[in-house]
Residue frames as qw, qx, qy, qz and C-alpha x, y, z in Angstrom:
[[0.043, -0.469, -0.703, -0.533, -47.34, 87.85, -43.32],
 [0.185, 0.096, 0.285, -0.936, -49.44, 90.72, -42.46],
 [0.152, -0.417, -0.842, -0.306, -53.39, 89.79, -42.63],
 [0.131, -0.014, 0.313, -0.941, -56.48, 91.94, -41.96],
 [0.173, -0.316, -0.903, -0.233, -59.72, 90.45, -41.12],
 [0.239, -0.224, 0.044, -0.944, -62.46, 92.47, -41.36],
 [0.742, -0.346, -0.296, -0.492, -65.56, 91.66, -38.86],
 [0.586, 0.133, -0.780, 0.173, -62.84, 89.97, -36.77],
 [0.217, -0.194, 0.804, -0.519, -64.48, 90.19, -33.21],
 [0.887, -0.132, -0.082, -0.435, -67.68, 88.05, -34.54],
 [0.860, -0.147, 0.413, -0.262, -67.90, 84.56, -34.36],
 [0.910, 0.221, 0.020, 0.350, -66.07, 83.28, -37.42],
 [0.201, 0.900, -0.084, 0.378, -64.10, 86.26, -37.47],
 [0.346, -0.782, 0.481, -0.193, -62.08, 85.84, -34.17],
 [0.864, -0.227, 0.396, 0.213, -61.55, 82.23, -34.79],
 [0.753, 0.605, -0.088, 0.242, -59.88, 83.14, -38.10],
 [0.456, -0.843, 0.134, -0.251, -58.11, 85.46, -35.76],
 [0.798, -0.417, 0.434, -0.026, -56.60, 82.84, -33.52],
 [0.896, 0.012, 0.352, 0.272, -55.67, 80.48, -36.10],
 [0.376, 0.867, -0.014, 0.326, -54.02, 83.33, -38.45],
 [0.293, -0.831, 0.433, -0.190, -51.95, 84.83, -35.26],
 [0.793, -0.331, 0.508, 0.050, -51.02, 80.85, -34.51],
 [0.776, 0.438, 0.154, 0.427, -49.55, 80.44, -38.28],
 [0.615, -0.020, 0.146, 0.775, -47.23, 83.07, -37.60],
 [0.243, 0.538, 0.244, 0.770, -48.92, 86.57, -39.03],
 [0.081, 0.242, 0.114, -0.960, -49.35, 89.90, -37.75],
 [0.108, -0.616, -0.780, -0.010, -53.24, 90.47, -37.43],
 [0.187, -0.009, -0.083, -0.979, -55.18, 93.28, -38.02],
 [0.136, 0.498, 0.748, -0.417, -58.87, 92.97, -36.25],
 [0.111, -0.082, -0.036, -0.990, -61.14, 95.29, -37.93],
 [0.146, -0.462, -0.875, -0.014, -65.12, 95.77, -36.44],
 [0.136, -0.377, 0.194, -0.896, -67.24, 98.37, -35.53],
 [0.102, -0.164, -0.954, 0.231, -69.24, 95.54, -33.24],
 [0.580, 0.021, -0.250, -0.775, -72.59, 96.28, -34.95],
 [0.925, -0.028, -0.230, -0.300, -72.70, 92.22, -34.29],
 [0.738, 0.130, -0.597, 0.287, -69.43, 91.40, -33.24],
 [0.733, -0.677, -0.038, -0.046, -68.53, 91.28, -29.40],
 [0.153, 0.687, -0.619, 0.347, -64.86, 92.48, -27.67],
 [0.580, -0.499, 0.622, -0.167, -65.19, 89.60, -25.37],
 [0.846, 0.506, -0.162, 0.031, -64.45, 87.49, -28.98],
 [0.658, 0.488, -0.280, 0.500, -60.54, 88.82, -29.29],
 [0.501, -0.834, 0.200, -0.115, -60.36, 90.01, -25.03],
 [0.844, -0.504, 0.172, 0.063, -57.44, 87.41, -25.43],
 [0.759, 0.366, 0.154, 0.516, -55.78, 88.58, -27.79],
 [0.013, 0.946, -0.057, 0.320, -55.57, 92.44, -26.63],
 [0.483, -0.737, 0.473, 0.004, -52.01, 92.88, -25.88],
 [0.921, 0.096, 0.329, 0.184, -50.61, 90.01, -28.34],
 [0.363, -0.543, 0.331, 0.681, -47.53, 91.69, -30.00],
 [0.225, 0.083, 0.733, 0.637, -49.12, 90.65, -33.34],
 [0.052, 0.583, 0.811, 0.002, -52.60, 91.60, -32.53],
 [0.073, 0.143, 0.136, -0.978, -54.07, 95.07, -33.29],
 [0.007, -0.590, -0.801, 0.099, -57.75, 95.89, -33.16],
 [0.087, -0.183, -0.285, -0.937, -59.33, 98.89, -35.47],
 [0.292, 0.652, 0.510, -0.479, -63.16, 100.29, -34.64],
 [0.142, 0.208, -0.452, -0.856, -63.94, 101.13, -38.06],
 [0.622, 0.442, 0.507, -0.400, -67.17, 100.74, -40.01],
 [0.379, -0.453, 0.524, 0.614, -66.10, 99.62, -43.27],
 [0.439, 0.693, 0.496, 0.284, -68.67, 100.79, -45.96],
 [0.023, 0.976, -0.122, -0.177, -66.57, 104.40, -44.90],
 [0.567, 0.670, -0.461, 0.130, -63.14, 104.57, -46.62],
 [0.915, -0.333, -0.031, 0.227, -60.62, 101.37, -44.99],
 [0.291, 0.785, -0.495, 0.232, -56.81, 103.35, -44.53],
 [0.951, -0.286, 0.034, 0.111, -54.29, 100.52, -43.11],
 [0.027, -0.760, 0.577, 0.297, -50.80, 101.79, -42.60],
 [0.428, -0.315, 0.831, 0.161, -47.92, 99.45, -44.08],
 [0.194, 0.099, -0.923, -0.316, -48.10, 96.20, -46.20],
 [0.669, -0.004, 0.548, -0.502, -50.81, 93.53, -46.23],
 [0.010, 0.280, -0.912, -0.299, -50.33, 90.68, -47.59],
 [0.201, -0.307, -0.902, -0.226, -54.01, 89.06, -47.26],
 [0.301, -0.075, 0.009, -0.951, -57.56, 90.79, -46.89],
 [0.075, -0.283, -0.943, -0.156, -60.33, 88.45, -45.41],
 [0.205, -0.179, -0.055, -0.961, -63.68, 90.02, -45.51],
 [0.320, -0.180, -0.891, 0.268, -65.69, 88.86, -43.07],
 [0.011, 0.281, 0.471, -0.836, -67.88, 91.67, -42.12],
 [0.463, -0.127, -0.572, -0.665, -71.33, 91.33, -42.35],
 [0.643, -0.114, 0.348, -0.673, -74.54, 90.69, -40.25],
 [0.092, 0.362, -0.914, -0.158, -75.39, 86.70, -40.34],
 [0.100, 0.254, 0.916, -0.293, -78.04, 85.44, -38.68],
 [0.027, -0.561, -0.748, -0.353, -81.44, 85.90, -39.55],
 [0.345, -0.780, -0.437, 0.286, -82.16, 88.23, -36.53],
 [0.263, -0.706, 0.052, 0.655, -79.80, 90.57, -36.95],
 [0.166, -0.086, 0.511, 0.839, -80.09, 91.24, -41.00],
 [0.062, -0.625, -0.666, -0.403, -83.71, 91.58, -40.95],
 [0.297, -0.838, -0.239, 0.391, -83.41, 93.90, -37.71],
 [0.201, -0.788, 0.123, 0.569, -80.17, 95.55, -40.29],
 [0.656, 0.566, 0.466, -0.180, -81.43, 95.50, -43.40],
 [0.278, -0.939, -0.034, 0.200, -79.26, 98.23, -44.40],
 [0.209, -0.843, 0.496, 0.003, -76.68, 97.89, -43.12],
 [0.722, -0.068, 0.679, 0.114, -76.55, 94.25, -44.32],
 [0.556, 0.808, 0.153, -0.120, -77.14, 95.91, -47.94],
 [0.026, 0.979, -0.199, 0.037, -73.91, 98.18, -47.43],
 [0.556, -0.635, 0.536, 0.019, -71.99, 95.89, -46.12],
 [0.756, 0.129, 0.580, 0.274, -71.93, 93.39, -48.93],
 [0.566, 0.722, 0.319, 0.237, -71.85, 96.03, -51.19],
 [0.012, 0.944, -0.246, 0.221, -70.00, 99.10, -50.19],
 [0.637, -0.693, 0.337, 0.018, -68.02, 97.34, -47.94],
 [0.810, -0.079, 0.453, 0.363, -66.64, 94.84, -49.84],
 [0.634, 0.612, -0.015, 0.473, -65.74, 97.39, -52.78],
 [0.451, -0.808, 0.373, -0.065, -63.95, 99.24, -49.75],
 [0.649, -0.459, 0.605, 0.054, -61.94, 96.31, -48.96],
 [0.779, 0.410, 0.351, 0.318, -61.54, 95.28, -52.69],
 [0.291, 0.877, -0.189, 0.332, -59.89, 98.94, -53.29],
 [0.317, -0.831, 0.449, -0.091, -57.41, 98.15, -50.37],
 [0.852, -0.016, 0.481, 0.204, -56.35, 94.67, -51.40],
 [0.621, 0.722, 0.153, 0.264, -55.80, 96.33, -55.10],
 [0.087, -0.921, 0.307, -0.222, -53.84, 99.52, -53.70],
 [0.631, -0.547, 0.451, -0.316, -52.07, 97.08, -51.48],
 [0.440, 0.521, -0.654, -0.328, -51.47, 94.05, -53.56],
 [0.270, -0.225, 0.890, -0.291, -52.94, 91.69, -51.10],
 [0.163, -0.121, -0.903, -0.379, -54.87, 88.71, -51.41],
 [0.201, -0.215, 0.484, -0.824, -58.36, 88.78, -50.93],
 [0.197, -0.278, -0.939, -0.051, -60.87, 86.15, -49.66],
 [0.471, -0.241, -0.221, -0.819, -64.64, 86.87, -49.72],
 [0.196, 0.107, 0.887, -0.405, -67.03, 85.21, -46.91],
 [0.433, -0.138, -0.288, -0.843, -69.77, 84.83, -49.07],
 [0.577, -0.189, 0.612, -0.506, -72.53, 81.72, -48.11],
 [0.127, 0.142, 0.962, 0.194, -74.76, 79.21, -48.83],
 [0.241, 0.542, 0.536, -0.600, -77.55, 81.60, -49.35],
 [0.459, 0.528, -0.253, -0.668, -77.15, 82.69, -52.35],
 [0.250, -0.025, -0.722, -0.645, -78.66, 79.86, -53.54],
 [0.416, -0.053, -0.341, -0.842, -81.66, 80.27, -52.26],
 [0.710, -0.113, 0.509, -0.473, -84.14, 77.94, -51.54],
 [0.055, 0.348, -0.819, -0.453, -82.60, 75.37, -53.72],
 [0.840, 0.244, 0.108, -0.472, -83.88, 73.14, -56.47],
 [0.820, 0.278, -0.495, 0.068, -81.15, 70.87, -56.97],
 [0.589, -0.601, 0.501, -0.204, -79.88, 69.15, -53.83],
 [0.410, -0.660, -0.191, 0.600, -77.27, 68.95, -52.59],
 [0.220, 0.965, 0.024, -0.143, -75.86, 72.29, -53.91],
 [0.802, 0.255, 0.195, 0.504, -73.22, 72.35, -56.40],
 [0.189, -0.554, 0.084, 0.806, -70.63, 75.49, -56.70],
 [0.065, 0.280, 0.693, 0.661, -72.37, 75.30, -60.42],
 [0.091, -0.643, -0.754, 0.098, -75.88, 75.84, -59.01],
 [0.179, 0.266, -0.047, 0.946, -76.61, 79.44, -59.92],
 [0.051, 0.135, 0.619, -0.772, -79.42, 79.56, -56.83],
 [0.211, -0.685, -0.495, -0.490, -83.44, 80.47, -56.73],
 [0.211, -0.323, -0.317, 0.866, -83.36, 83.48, -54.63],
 [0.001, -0.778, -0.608, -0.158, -86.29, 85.70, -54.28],
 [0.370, 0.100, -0.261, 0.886, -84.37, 89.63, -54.30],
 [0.272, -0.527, -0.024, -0.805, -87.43, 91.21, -52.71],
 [0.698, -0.360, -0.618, -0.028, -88.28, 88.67, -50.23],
 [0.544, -0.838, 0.044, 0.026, -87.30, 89.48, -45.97],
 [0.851, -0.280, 0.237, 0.376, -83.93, 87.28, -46.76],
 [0.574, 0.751, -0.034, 0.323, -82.90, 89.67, -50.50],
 [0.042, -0.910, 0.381, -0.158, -81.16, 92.02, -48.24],
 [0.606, -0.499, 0.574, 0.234, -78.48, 89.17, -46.95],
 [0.777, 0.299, 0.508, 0.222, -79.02, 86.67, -50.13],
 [0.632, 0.655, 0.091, 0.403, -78.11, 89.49, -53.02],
 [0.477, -0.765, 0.414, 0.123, -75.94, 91.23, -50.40],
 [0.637, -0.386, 0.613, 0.263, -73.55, 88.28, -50.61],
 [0.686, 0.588, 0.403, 0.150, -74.69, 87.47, -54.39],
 [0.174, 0.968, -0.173, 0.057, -73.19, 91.16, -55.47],
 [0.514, -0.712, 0.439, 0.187, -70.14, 90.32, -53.53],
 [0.697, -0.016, 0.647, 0.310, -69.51, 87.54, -55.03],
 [0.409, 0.843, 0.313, 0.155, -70.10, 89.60, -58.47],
 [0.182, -0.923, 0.339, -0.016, -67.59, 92.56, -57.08],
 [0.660, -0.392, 0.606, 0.207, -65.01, 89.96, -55.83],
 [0.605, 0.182, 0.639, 0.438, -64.61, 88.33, -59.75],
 [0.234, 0.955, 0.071, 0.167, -65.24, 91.88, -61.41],
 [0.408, -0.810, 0.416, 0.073, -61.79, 92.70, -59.24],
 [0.726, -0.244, 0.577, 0.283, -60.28, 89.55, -60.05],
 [0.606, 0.517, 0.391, 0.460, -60.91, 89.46, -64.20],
 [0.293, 0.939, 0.124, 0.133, -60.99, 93.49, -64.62],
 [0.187, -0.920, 0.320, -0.125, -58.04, 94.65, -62.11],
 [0.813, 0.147, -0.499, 0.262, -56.19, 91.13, -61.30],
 [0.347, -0.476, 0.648, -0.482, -56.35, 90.99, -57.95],
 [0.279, 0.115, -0.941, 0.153, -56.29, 87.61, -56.06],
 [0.525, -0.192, 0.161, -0.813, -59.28, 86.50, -55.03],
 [0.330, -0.192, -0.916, -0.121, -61.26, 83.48, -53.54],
 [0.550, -0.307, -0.373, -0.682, -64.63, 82.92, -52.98],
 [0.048, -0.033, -0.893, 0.447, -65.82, 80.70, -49.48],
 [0.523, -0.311, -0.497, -0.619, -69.39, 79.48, -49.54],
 [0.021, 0.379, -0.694, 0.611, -70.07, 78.92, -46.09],
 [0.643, -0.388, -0.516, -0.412, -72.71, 76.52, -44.71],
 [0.578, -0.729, 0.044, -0.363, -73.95, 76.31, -41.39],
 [0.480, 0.247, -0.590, 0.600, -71.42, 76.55, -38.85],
 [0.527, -0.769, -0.082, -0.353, -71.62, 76.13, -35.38],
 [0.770, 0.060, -0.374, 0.513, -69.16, 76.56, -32.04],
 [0.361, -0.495, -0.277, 0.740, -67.75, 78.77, -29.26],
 [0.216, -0.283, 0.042, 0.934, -68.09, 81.94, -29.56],
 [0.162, -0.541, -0.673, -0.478, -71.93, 81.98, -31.34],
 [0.240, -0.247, 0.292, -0.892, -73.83, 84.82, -29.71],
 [0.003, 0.060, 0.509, -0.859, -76.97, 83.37, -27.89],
 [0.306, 0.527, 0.626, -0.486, -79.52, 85.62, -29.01],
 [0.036, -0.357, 0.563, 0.744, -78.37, 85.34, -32.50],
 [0.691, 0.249, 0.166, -0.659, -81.40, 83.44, -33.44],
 [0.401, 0.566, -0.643, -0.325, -79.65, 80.96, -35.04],
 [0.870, -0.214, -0.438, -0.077, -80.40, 76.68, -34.62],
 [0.673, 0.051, -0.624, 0.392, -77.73, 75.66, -32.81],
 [0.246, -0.028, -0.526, 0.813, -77.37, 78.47, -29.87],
 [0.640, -0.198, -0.161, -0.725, -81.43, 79.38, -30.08],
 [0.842, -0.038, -0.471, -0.261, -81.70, 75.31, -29.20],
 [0.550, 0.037, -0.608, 0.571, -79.02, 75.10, -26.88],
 [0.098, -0.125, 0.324, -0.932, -80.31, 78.27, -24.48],
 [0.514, -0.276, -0.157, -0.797, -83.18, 76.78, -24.57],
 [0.812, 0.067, -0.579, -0.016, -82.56, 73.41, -23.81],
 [0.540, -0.016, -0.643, 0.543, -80.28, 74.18, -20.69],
 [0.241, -0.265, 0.136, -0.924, -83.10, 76.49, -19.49],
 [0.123, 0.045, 0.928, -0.348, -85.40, 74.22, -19.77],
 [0.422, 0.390, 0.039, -0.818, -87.44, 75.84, -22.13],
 [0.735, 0.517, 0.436, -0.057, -89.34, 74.31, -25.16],
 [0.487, -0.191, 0.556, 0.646, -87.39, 74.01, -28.20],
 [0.308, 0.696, -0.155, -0.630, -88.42, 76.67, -30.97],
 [0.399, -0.075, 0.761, 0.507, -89.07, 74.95, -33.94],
 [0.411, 0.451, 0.051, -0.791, -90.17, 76.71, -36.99],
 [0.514, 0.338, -0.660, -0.431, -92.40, 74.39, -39.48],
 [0.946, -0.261, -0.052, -0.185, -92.68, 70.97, -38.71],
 [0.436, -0.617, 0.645, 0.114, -88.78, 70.45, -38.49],
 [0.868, 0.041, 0.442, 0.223, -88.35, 68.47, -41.45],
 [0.236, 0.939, -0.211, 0.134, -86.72, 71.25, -43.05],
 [0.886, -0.255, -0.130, 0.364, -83.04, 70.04, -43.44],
 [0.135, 0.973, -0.158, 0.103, -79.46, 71.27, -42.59],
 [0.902, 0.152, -0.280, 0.292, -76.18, 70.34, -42.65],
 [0.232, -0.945, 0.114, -0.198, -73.65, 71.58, -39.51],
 [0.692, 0.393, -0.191, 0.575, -70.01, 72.17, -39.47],
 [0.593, -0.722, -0.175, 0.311, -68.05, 72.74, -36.40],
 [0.129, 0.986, -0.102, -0.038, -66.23, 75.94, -36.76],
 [0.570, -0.369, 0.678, 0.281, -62.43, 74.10, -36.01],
 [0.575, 0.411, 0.674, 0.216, -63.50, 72.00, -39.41],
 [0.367, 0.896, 0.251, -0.008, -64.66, 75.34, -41.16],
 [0.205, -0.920, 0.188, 0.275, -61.61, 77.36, -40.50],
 [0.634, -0.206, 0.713, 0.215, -59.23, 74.89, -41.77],
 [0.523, 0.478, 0.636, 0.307, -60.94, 74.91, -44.91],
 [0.072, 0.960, 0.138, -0.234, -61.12, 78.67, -44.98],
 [0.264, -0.706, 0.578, 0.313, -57.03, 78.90, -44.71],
 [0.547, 0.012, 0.647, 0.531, -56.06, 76.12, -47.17],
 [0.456, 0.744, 0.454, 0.177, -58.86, 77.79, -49.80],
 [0.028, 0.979, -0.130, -0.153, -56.77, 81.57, -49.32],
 [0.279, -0.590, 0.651, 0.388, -53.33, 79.54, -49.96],
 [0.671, 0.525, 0.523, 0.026, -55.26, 77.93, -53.29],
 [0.003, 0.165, -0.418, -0.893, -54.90, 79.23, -56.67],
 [0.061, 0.549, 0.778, 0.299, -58.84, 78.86, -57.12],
 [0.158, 0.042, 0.239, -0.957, -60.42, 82.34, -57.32],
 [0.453, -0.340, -0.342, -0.750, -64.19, 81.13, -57.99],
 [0.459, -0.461, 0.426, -0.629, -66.49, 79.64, -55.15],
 [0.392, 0.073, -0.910, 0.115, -65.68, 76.70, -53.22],
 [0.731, -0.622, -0.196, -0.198, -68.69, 75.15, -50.43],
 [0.129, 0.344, -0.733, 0.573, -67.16, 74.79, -47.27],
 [0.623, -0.232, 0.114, -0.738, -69.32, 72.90, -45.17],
 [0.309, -0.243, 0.887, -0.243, -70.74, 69.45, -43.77],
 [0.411, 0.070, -0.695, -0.586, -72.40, 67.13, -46.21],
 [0.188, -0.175, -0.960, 0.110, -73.85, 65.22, -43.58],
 [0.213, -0.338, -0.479, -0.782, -77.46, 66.21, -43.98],
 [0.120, -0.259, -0.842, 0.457, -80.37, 66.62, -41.07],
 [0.092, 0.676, 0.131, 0.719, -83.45, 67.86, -40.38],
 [0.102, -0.639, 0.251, -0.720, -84.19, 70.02, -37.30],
 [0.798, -0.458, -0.191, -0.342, -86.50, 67.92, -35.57],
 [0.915, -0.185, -0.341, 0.109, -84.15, 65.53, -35.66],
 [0.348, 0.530, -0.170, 0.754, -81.20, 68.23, -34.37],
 [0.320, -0.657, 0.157, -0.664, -83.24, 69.24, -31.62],
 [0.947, -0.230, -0.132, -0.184, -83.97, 65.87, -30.53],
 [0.753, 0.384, -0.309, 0.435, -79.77, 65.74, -30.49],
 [0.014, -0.570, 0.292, -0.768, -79.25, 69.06, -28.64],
 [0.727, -0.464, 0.086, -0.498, -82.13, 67.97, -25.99],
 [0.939, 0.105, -0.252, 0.209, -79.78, 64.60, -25.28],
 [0.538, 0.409, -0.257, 0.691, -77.11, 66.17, -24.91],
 [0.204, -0.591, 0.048, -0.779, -78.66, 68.59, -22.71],
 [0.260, -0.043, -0.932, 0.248, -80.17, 65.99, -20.84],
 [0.461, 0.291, 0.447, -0.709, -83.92, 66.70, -20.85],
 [0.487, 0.455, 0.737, 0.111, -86.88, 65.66, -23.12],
 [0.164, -0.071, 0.154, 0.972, -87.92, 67.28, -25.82],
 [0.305, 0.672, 0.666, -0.106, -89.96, 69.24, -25.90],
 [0.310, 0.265, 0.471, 0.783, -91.17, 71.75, -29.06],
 [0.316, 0.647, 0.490, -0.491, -92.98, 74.88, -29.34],
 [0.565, 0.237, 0.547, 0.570, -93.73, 74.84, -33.10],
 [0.050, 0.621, -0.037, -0.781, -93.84, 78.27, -35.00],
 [0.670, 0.721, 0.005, -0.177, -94.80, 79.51, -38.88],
 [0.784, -0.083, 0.244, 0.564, -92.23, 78.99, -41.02],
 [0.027, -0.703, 0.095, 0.705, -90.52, 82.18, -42.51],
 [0.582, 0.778, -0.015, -0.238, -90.82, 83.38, -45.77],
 [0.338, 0.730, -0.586, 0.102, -88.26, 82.08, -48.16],
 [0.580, -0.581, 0.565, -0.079, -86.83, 79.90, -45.49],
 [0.508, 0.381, -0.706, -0.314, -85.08, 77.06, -47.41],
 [0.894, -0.168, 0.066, -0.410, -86.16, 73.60, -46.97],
 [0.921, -0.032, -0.018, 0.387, -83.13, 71.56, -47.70],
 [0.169, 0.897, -0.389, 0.126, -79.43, 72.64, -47.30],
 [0.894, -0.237, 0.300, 0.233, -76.80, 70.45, -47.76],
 [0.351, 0.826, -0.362, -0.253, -73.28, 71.07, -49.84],
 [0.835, 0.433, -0.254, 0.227, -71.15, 69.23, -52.85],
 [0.502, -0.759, 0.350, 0.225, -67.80, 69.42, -51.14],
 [0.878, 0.169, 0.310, 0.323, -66.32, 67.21, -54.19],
 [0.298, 0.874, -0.209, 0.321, -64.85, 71.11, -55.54],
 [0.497, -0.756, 0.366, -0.219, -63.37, 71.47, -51.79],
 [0.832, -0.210, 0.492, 0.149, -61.79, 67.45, -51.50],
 [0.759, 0.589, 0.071, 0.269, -60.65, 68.01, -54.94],
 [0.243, 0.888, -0.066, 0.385, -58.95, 70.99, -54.56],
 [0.053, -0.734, 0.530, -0.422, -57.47, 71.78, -51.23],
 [0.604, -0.139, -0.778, 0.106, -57.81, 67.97, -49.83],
 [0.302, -0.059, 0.478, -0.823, -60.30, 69.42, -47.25],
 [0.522, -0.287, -0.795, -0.117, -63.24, 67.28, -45.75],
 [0.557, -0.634, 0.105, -0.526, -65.10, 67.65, -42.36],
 [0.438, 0.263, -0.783, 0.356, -63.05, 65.99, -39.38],
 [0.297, -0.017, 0.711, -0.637, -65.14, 66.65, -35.66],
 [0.120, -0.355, -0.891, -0.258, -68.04, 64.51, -35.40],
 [0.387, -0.569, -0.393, -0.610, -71.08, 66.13, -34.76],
 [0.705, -0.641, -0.301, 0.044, -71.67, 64.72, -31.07],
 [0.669, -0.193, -0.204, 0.688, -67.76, 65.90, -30.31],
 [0.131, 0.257, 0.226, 0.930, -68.34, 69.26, -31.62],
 [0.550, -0.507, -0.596, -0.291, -71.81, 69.51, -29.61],
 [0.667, -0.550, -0.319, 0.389, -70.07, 68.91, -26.60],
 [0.353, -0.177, -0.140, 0.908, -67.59, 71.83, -26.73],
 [0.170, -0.420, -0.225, -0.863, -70.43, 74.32, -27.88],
 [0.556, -0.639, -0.425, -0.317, -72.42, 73.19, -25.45],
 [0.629, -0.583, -0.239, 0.456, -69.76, 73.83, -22.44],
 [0.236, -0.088, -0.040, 0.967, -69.35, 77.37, -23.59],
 [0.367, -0.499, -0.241, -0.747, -72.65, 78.28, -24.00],
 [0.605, -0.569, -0.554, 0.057, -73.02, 76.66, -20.08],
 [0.437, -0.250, -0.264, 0.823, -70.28, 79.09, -19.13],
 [0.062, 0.240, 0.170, 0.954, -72.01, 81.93, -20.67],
 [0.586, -0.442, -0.551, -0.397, -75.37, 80.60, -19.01],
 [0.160, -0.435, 0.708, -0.532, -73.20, 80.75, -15.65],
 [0.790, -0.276, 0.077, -0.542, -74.57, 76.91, -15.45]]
């Protein structure tokens, strides 16, 4: 099997990587590392199966050969870095992904869409069903990710019904593990850098604002069975077990082994107040569930973000 994964030195992106190369296929990296980082796939450079493209892939995607499976993965994530690349977070969900939908067609390969849990918004039915068609504000700071992915997910099933290509959908809810940048602004590695600094924990709101977090092992798993599925519409992926920050930080700071303390901020615009996902599509379908507990999954993020901390 021949598989190209596009974004693949980010964070979910290289683990797909890994676990792709370890089932056996011939990998195809593709990034122009607007967000994603070469010390991601440094361990893979030199893998007989492993090739790595610079490409930017709202410009035209040319892939010699076969390809048997197209995961699109490329795409600013974090809050910080799609409000700093508005843009380019636009393009990407749009241009990009009809890019990489015209090479899957041409090509005849399957192709799986990274879309999120954003597009629905600051929800009004909790938890969030793959039914739930979202409350999303498309002018707000967040439009440019939220109808980003929304379109996609539009594009992706416009492909599938018009052209009959293979497609599946992957709603992704917060995920966290190795390879998280830092100064991505995100909970987990925003809390952790702060925590083993010794800083005050950043907490925007009062922290009862929930979320639900899936170690990235857990995510991936679910990622692969959903691309060998026959479901093309969108499945959650994610951890149902529900939290809210406060109490999250109060984890991280444990773990860490200091008190917490908080320095509280506004909340952002938009920001959603609950997030939690149905999984009952996901256990139905591909007999997928969350497996690392929280505290186990904790620990290994937290001894790679100590190595990166050189502490």
């Amino acid at each position: 099997m021949r598989t190209l994964i596009t974004g693949g030195a980010g964070f979910l992106g290289s683990n797909l990587c890994d676990r792709f190369l370890k089932e056996g296929h011939e990998v195809i990296c593709m990034d122009n590392l607007i967000t994603g980082n070469m010390d991601n796939i440094a361990h893979l450079i030199g893998h007989e199966r492993f090739r790595y493209i610079n490409h930017d892939v709202t410009e035209y995607i040319y892939v010699e050969g076969e390809l048997d499976n197209i995961l699109h993965f490329a795409s600013p994530a974090s809050p910080i870095d799609y409000l700093e690349l508005p843009i380019q977070t636009l393009k990407v969900g749009s241009l990009g992904t009809h890019k990489a939908l015209g090479l899957a067609k041409a090509k005849g390969a399957r192709f799986l869409l990274a879309s999120t849990s954003e597009v629905y918004g600051d929800p009004l039915i909790h938890p969030q069903p793959e039914e739930y068609f979202g409350n999303v504000s498309p002018i707000g700071p967040r439009g440019v990710y939220d109808e980003a992915k929304r379109f996609a997910e539009a594009l992706v099933m416009a492909y599938h019904r018009y052209h009959g290509v293979e497609t599946r959908i992957v709603r992704i809810f917060n995920t966290y593990g190795p390879r998280m940048r830092l100064d991505d602004g995100r909970v987990v590695p925003a809390f952790f850098s702060q925590a083993l600094k010794g800083e005050p924990l950043t907490i925007f709101g009062d922290g009862s604002q929930t979320r639900s977090f899936c170690f990235v092992d857990d995510l991936i798993e679910g990622i692969y069975r959903l691309l060998n599925s026959d479901e093309p519409e969108p499945v959650n992926i994610g951890n149902p077990h529900e939290m809210t920050i406060k109490d999250f930080a109060q984890k991280v700071s444990e773990l860490a082994g200091v008190e917490l303390n908080v320095e509280p901020r506004p909340l952002p615009q938009d920001d959603p107040k609950v997030r939690q996902p149905d999984i009952a599509k996901a256990l139905r379908l591909l007999g997928w569930e969350p497996r690392v507990p929280l505290e186990e999954g904790l620990k290994s993020t937290m001894a790679y973000f100590k190595k990166k901390l050189n502490l």
